[in-house]
Wavefront OBJ file of the C-alpha trace (Angstrom):
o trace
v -53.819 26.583 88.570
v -50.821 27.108 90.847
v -49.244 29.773 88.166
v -52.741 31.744 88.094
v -53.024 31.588 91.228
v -49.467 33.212 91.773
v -50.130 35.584 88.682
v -53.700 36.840 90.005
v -53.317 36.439 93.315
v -50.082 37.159 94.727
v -49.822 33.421 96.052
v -46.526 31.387 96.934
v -43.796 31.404 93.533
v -43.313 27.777 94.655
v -45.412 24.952 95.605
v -44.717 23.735 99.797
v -42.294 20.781 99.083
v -40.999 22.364 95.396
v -37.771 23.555 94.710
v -35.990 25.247 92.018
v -33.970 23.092 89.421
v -30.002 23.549 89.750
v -28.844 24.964 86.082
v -25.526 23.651 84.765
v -23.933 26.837 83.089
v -20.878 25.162 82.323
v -22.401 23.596 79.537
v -23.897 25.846 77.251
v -26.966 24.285 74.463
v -25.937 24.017 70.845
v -28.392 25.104 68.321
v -28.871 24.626 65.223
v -26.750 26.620 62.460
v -30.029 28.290 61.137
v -30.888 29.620 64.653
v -27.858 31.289 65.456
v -27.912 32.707 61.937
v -31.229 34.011 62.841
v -30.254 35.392 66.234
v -27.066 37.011 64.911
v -24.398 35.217 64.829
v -22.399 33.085 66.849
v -21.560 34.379 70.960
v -18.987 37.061 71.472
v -15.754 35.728 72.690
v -14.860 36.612 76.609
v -12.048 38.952 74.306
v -15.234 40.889 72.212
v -17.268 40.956 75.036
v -14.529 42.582 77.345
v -14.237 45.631 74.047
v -18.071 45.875 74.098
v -18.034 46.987 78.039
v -14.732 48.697 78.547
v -15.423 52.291 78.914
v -14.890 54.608 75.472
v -11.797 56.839 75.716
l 1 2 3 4 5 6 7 8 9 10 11 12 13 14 15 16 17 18 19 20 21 22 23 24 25 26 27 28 29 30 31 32 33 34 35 36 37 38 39 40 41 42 43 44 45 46 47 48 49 50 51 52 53 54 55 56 57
């Protein structure tokens, strides 16, 4: 009810009293070997990632 009312109605994201949940990022979830084979591949390396965004020359 509270997430139709927010949808339809415009009404508060969060209940009085409710919070949102503190996410560990330092920690990162392990999947299972078919998943990441499905989505690709494992997760670029801070090295990859830093060729993927430099700017092309």
């Amino acid at each position: 009810e509270h997430i139709r009312r927010y949808m339809e109605e415009g009404g508060p994201p969060l209940q009085p009293g409710d919070q949102l949940r503190r996410v560990n990022r330092d920690k990162l979830p392990e999947f299972p070997p078919e998943v990441v084979e499905v989505a690709g591949g494992p997760a670029l390396t801070e090295e990859e990632l830093a060729q993927w965004t430099r700017p092309q020359e």
